[in-house]
TORLUM-416890 format. One record per atom (N, C-alpha, C): x, y, z. Coordinates in steps of 0.001 Angstrom, whole numbers, padded with zeros to 6 digits, always signed. Layout:
REM TORLUM-416890
XYZ/...
REM end
This chain:
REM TORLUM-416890
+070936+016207+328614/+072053+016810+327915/+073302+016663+328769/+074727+016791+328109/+075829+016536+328928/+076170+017419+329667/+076863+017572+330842/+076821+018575+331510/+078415+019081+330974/+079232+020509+331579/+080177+021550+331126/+081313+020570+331385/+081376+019741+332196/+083161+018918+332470/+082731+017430+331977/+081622+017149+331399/+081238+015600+330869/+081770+015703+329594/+082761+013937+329565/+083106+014537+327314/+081712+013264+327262/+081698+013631+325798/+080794+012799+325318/+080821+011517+325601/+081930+010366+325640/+082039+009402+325810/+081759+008722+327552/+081529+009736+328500/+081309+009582+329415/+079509+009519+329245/+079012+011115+328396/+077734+010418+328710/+076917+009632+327652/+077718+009053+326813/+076821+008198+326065/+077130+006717+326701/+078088+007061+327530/+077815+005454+328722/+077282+005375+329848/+076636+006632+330116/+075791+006593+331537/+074303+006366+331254/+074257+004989+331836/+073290+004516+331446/+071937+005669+332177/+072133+006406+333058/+071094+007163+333713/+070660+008599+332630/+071739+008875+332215/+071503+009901+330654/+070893+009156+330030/+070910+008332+329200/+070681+007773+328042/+069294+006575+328068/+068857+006911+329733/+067305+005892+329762/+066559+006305+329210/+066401+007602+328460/+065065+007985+327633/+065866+007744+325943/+064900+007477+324727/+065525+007247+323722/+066104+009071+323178/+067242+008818+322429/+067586+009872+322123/+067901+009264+320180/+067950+010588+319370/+067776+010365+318027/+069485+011424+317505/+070207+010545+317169/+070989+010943+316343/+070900+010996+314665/+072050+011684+314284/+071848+011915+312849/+073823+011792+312300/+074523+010935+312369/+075614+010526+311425/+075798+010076+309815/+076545+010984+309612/+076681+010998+308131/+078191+010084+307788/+077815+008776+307219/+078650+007599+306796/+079560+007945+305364/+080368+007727+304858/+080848+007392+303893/+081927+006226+303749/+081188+005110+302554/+081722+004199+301865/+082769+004205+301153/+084024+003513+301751/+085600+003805+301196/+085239+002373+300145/+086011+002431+299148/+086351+001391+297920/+086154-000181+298574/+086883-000327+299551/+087288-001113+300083/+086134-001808+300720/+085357-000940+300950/+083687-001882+301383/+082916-001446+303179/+084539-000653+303349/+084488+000061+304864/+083576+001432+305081/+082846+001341+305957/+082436+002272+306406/+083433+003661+306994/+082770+005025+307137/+083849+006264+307285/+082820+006761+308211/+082899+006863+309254/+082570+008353+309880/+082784+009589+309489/+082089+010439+308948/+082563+011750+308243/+082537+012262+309842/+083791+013129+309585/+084064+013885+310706/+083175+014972+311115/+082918+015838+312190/+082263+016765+312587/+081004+016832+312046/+080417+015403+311558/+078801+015389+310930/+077989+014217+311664/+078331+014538+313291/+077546+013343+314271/+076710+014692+315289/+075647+014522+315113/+074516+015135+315414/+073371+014454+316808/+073272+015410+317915/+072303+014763+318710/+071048+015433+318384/+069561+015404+318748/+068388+015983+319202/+068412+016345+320125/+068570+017287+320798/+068423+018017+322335/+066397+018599+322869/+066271+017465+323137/+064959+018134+323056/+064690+018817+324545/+063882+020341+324484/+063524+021246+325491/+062487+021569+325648/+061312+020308+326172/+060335+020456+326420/+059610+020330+324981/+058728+021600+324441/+058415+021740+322889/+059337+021710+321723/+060417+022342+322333/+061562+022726+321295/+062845+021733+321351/+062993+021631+320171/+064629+020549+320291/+065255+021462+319054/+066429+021019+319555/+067539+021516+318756/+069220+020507+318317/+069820+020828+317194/+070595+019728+317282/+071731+020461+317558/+072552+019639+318194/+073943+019727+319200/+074856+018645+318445/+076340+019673+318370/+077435+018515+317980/+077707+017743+318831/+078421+016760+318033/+078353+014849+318966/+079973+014839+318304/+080726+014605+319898/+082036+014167+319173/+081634+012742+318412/+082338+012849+317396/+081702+011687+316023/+082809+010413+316567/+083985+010474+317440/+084768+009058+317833/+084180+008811+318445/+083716+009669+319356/+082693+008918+321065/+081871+008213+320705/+080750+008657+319926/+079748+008198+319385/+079473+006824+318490/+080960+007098+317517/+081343+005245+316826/+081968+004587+317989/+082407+004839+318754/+082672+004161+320118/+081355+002999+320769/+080301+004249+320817/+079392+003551+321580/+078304+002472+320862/+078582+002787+319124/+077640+002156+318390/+078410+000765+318114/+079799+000723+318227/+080719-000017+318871/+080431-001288+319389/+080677-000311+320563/+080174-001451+321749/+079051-001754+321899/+077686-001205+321695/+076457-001121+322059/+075808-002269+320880/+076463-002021+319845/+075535-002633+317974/+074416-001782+318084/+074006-002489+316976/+072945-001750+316367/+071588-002266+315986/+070571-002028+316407/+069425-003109+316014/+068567-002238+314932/+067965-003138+314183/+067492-002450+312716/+065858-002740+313162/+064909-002280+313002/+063719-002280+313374/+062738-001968+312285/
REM end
């Protein structure tokens, strides 16, 4: 999890956070035009705590940031 002075965009690029898989949940919307939307304040992490996980807000720019730069592989 990020620590109290980390913004998001710091740790969704540290590669030492992010060596175990983590499961988000972003909610898209399709403009006319054929473009994808980030709906705002609906980017979601899994925080998992041992047995228990819980979901935590995800600044939603950081996050299209990193899917960004990173792509995306479909499996």
């Amino acid at each position: 999890m990020k620590k109290q002075n980390e913004t998001w965009g710091e740790y969704l690029a540290n590669r030492n956070a992010t060596k175990n898989e983590k499961l988000f949940n972003l909610t898209l919307r399709r403009k006319q035009s054929g473009e994808f939307e980030v709906v705002g304040h609906a980017a979601f992490m899994e925080n998992n705590k041992g047995r228990t996980a819980e979901w935590v807000n995800v600044n939603a720019r950081d996050l299209t940031r990193a899917i960004h730069n990173n792509g995306i592989v479909v499996k």
